[in-house]
C-alpha positions in Angstrom: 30.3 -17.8 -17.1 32.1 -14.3 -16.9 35.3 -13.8 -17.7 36.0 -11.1 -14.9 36.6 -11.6 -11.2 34.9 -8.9 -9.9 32.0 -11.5 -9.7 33.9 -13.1 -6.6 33.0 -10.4 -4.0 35.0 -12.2 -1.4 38.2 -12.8 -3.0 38.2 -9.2 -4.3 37.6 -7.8 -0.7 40.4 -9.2 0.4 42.8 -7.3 -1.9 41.9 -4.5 0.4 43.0 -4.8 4.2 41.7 -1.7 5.8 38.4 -1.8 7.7 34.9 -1.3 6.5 33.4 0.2 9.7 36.1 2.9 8.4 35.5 2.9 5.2 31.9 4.4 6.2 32.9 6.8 8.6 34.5 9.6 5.6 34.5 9.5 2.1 37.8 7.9 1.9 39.7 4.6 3.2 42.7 3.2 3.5 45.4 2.0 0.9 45.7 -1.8 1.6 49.1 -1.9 1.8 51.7 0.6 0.0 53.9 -2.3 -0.9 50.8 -4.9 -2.2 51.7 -3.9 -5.9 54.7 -5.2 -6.8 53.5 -6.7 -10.3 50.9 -6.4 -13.2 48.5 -9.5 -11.9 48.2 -6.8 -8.5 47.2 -4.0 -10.6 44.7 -6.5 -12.6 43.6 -8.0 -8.8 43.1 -4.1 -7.6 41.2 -3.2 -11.1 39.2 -6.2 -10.2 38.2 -4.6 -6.9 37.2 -1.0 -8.8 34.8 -3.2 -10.6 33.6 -4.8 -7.4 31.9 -1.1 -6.0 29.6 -1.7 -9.4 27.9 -4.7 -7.8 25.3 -2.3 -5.4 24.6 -0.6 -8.3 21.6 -2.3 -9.5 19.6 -2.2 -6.2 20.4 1.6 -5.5 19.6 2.8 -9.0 16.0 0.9 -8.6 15.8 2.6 -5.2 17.1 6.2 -5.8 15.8 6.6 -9.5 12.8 4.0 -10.4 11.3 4.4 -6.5 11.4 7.9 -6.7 9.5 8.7 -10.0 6.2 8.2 -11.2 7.5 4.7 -12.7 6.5 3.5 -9.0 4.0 3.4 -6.1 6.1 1.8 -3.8 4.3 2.3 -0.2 2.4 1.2 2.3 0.1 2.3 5.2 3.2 1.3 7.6 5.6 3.5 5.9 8.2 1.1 7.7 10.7 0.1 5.0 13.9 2.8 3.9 12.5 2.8 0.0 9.2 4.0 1.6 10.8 7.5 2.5 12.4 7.8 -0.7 8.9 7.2 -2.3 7.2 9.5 -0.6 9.6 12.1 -0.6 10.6 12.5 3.1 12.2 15.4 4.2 14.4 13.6 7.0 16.0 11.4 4.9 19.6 12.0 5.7 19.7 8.8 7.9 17.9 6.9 5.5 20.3 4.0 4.7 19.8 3.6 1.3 21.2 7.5 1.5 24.2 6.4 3.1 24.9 3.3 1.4 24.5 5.2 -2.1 27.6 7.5 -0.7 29.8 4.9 0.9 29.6 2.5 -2.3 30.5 5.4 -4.7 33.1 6.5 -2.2 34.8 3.9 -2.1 34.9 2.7 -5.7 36.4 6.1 -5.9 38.9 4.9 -3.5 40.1 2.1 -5.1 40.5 4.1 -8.2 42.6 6.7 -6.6 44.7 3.6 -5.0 45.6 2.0 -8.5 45.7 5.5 -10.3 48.5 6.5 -7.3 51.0 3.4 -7.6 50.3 2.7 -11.1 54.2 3.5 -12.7 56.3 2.5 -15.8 58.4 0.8 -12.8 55.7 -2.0 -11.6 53.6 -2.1 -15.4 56.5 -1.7 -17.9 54.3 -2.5 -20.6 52.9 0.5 -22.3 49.6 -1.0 -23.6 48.9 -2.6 -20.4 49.3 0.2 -18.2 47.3 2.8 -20.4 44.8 -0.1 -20.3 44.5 -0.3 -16.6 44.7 3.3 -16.4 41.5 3.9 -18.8 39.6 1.2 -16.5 40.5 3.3 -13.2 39.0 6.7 -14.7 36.6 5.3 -16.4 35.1 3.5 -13.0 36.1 6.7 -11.1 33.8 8.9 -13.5 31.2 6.2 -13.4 31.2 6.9 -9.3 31.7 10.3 -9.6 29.0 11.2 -12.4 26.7 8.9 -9.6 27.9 11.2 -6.6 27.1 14.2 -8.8 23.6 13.4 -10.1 22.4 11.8 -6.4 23.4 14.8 -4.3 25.3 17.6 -6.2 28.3 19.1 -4.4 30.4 16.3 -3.5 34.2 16.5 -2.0 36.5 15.9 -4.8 39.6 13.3 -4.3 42.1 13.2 -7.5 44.7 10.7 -4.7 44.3 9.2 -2.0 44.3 11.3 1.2 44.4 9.8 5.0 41.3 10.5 7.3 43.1 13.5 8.8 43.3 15.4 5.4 39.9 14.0 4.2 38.8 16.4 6.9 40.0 19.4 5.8 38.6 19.1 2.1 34.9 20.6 1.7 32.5 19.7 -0.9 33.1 20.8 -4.4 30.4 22.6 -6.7 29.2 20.3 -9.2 31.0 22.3 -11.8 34.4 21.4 -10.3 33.3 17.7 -10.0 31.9 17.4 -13.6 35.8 18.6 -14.9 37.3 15.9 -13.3 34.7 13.3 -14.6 35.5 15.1 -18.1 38.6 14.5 -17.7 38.6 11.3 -16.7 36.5 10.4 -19.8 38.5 12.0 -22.2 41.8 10.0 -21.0 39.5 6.7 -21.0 38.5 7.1 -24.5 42.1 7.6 -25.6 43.6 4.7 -23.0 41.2 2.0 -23.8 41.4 -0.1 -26.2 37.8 -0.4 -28.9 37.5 -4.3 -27.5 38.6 -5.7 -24.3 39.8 -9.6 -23.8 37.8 -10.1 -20.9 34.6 -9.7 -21.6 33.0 -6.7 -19.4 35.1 -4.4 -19.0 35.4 -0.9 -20.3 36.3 0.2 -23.7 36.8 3.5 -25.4 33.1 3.1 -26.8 31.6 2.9 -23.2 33.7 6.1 -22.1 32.1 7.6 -25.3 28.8 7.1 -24.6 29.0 7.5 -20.9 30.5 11.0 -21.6 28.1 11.9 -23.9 25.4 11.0 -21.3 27.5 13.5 -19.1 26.9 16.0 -21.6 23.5 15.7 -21.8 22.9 15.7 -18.1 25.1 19.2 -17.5 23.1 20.7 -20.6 19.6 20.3 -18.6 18.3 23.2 -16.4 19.6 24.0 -13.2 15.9 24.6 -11.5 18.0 27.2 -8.9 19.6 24.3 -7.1 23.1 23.1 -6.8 22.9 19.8 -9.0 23.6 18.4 -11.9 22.3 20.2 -14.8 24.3 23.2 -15.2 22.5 24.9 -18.6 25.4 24.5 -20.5 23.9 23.5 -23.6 26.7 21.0 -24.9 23.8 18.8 -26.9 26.4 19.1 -30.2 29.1 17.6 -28.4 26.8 14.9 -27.2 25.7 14.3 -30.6 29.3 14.0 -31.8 30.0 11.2 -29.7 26.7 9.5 -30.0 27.4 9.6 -33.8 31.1 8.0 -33.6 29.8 5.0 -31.2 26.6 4.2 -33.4 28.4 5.0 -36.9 31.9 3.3 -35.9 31.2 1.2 -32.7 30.8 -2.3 -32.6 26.7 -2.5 -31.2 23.6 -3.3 -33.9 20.1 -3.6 -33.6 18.1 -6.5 -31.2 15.0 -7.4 -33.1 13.9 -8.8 -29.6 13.3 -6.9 -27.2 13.2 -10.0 -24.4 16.8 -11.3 -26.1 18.6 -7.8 -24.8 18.0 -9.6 -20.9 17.8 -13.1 -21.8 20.3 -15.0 -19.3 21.5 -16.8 -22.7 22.3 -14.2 -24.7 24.7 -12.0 -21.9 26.9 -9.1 -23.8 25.0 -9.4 -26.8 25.1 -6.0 -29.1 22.6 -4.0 -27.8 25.0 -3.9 -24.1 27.8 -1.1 -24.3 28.9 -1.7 -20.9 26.9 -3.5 -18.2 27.5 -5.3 -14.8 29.1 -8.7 -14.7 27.3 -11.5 -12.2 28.0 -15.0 -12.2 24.9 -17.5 -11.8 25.7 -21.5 -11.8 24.8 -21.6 -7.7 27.5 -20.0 -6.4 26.4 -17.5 -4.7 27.7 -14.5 -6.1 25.1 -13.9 -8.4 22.8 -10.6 -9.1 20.5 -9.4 -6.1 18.1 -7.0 -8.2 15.7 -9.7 -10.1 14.8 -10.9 -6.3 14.9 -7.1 -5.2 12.2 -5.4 -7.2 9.9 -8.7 -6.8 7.7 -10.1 -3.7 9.5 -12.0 -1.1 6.2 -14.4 -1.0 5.8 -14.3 -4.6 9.4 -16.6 -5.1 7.5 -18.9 -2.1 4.8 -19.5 -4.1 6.8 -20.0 -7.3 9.3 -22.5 -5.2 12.5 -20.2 -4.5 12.2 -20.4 -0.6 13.0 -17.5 1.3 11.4 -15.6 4.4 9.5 -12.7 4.2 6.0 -10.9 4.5 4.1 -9.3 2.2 5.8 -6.4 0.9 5.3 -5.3 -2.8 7.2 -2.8 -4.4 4.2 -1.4 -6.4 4.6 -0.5 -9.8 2.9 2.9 -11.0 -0.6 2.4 -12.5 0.7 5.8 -14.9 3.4 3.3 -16.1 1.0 0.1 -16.7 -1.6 2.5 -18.8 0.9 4.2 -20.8 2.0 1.3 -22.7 -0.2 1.2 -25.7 -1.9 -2.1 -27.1 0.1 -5.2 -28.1 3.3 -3.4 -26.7 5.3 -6.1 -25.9 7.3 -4.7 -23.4 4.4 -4.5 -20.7 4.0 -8.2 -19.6 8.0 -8.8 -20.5 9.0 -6.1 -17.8 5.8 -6.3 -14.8 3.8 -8.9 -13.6 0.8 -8.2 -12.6 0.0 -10.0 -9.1 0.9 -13.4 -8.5 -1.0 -16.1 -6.1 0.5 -17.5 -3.1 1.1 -20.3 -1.6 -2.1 -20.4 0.1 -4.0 -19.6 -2.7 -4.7 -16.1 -1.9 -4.0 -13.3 -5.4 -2.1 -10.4 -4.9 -3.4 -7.8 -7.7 -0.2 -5.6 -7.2 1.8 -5.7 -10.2 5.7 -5.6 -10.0 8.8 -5.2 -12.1 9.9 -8.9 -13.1 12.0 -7.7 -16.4 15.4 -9.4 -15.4 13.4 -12.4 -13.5 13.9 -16.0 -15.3 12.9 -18.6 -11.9 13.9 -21.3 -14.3 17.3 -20.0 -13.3 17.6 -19.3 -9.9 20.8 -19.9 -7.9 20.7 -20.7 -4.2 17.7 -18.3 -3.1 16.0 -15.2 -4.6 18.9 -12.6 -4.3 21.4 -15.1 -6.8 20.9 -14.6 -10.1 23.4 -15.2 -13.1 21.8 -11.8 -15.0 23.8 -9.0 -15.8 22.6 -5.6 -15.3 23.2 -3.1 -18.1 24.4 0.7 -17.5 24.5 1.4 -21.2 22.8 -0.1 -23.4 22.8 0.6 -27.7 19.2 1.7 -27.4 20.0 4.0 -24.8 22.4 5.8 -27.6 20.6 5.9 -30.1 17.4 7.5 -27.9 20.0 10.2 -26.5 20.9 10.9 -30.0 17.2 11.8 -30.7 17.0 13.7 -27.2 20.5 15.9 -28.2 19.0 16.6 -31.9 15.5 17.5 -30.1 17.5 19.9 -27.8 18.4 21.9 -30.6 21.5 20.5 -31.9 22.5 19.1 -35.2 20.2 17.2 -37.1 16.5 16.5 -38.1 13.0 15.8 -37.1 13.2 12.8 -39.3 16.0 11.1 -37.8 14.3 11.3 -34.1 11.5 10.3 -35.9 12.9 7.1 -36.9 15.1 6.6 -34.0 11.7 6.0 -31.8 9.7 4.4 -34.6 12.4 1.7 -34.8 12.1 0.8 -30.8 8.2 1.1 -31.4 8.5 -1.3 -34.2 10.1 -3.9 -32.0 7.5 -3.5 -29.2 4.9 -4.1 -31.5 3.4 -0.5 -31.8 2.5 1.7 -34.9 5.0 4.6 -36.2 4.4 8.1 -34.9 5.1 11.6 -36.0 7.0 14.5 -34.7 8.1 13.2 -31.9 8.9 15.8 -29.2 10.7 15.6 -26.1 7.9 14.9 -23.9 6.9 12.0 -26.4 10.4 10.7 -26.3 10.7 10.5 -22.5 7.2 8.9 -22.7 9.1 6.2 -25.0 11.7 5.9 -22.8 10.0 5.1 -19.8 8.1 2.3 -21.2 11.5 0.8 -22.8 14.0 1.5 -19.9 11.1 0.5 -17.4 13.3 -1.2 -14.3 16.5 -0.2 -15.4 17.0 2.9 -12.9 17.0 5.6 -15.5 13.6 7.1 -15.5 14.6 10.0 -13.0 17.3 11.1 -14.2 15.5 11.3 -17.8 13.3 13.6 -16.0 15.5 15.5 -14.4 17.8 15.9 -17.5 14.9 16.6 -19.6 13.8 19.6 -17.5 10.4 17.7 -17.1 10.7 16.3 -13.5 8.8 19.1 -11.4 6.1 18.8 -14.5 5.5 15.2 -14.5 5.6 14.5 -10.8 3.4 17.3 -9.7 0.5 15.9 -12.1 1.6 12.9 -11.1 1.6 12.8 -7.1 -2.2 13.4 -6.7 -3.5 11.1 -9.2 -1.2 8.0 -8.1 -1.3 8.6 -4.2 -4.5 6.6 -2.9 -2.8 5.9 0.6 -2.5 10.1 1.2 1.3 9.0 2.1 3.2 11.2 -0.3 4.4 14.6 -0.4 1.5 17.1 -2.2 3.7 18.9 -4.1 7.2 18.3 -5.0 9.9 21.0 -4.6 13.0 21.4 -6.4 15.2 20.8 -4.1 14.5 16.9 -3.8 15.9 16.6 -7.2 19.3 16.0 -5.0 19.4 13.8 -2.0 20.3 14.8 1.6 24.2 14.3 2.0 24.1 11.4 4.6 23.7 12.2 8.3 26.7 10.7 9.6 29.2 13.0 6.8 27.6 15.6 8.8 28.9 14.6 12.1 32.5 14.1 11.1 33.5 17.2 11.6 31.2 20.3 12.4 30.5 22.6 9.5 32.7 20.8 6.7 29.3 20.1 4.9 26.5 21.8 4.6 23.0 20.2 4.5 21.8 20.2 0.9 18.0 22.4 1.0 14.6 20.9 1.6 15.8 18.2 4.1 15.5 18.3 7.8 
């Protein structure tokens, strides 16, 4: 059981009174109500609700980032389903709902921020530690949203406060420069707002903004390729390093021997999770939807777990299957490779079933009690190996033993000087369904590399793009942004 509300979606919604068919019109929304904090239990329900916007987060990450690299073949002759356009590289994806969605959900997380950040005063929270507190949580969920927005399409409009529709219309997209200095900034106050541990279990502490900003770092240090995004070639790998160091040298987090233990639904928040998604399982109904996303809607018929649907499989990438070595654990533990009906009938396609458990379903496929990590120990101590490989401080030894240790626990044999193409070759086998293999490429300055070899080998159903081009390393900004108002944004390149 979690100790954070933001599990109960409906009760959280309800702090907020303005309508959703607005809320996706512009980037903005609504205050609830300019008098609905009058106490700190408001400002704790309204935090709550910052939280909420994380829930999506799981499903769009597997869409945006695991879909669209080589980690997947998720397609079909049909072509019918939104994840298909994003597999195949689509130039006409600004209706695409998984486009729009993506914006909308960081939008309005960014929202609620603004809303609490706005009202939050000495007056209603009188107690110092408590309002720093639930003023760390609000920039450190805003730059979560933000750093999103950034890395998904590049220039985004910035909102410090809350503006009405009216002004929302008169604010153009920032460059992603301007947008990365308020999610610096937002980091920076986090880390000296929140406290090291939290009460309730889940949410963010000074550690998390740590590791989140160095991640920030790293991603505005990668190349630029010519295009508006998020690597700027700023080369800030020491200052990523410096904060890698303090959260692995001072932070609370240690060393999983198993590597099925980091996701087991009995061993939540253990000390390999810096900051992850809460969900509550026990049948309620508010549980996780991503173990039942990445899997087949008739494989959970045949298994039991009732729910309609055809035949779809999100296919995972045979590159990804052969690159894990022999006796690497981590293959069968994260895909399953077919499954037989319920008439009896095997399905070769293998498929991501890493946070699957049907021993603990909840009312159908899409509730699951499983949290779903953002940051996780491993993740730290692989982007301290990427910083040092990037040329700042440190040795080949220490990457070295960085990747031999998370080879060690897979059940694979210590290598030697590991580069960075070796290290993102690691990382895609350990962060395999966790939504962060594209923006490893991207970061790494290896995406155009990877996915042109890749396209043409992988692609038996001739349904993919030949050749990728630079300018799909951002998304199109959604279709209906572009019709609030004529010429406040501009398409991004490379989409219709």
């Amino acid at each position: 059981m979690k100790r954070i509300s933001i599990i109960l979606y409906v009760a959280v919604a309800l702090i907020f009174f303005s309508c959703e068919d607005e809320l996706e019109q512009t980037p903005i929304s609504e205050v609830g109500s300019n008098n609905f904090y009058q106490n700190e239990s408001d400002f704790q329900n309204a935090v709550n609700g910052i939280y909420n916007q994380l829930m999506p987060k799981a499903e769009r990450y597997f869409d945006l980032s695991e879909i669209r690299s080589d980690n997947m073949y998720a397609t079909t002759e049909v072509g019918v389903r939104d994840h298909e356009e994003i597999n195949n590289f689509t130039r006409s994806l600004a209706a695409n709902s998984l486009i729009t969605d993506t914006w909308n959900n960081n939008f309005n997380g960014i929202m609620r921020a603004n809303t609490v950040l706005d009202q939050l005063t000495e007056d209603v929270v009188s107690d110092n530690e408590v309002r720093n507190n639930l003023e760390g949580q609000a920039k450190f969920l805003r730059a979560v949203y933000y750093f999103d927005l950034v890395r998904w399409y590049g220039a985004v409009p910035v909102f410090e406060t809350f503006v009405s529709p009216e002004e929302a219309l008169e604010i153009p997209r920032s460059n992603p420069e301007e947008v990365y200095a308020l999610i610096v900034s937002d980091l920076n106050d986090a880390i000296s707002l929140l406290p090291n541990n939290q009460d309730d279990t889940g949410r963010a502490t000074s550690w998390a903004a740590m590791a989140l900003k160095a991640k920030v770092h790293l991603t505005r240090s990668g190349p630029d390729y010519g295009i508006n995004g998020p690597g700027l070639g700023v080369n800030e790998y020491d200052e990523a390093l410096t904060l890698l160091n303090d959260v692995i040298n001072n932070g609370p987090y240690s060393w999983v021997d198993d590597y099925a233990e980091i996701f087991s639904y009995n061993n939540e928040n253990n000390p390999d999770i810096v900051f992850d998604v809460q969900f509550m399982g026990d049948g309620l109904g508010v549980g996780s939807y991503y173990p039942g996303y990445m899997a087949p809607s008739n494989y959970f018929n045949a298994v039991g777990i009732p729910f309609p649907g055809g035949l779809e499989v999100k296919e995972v990438s045979d590159d990804l299957l052969e690159s894990y070595g022999e006796g690497d654990v981590r293959r069968e533990f994260n895909i399953q490779e077919g499954y037989t009906d319920i008439n009896d009938n095997f399905d070769p396609r293998p498929f991501y079933r890493k946070f699957l458990d049907e021993e603990e379903a909840g009312q159908d496929r899409f509730d699951w009690g499983i949290n779903y990590p953002l940051i996780r120990y491993t993740d730290v101590l692989m982007m301290k190996a990427e910083a040092i490989l990037q040329e700042a401080s440190g040795s080949q030894g220490e990457v070295d033993e960085i990747v031999n240790n998370v080879r060690e626990r897979a059940g694979l044999g210590p290598v030697n000087g590991v580069d960075l193409e070796m290290l993102m070759e690691e990382r895609k086998r350990e962060f395999a369904g966790e939504g962060l293999r594209w923006h490893d490429l991207v970061r790494s300055g290896l995406v155009l590399e990877v996915m042109n070899a890749w396209l043409p080998t992988e692609d038996d159903r001739d349904v993919m793009a030949d050749e990728m081009e630079a300018n799909w390393i951002i998304y199109p900004i959604p279709f209906d942004q572009l019709t609030v108002r004529e010429d406040l944004y501009e398409q991004n390149p490379g989409y219709n």
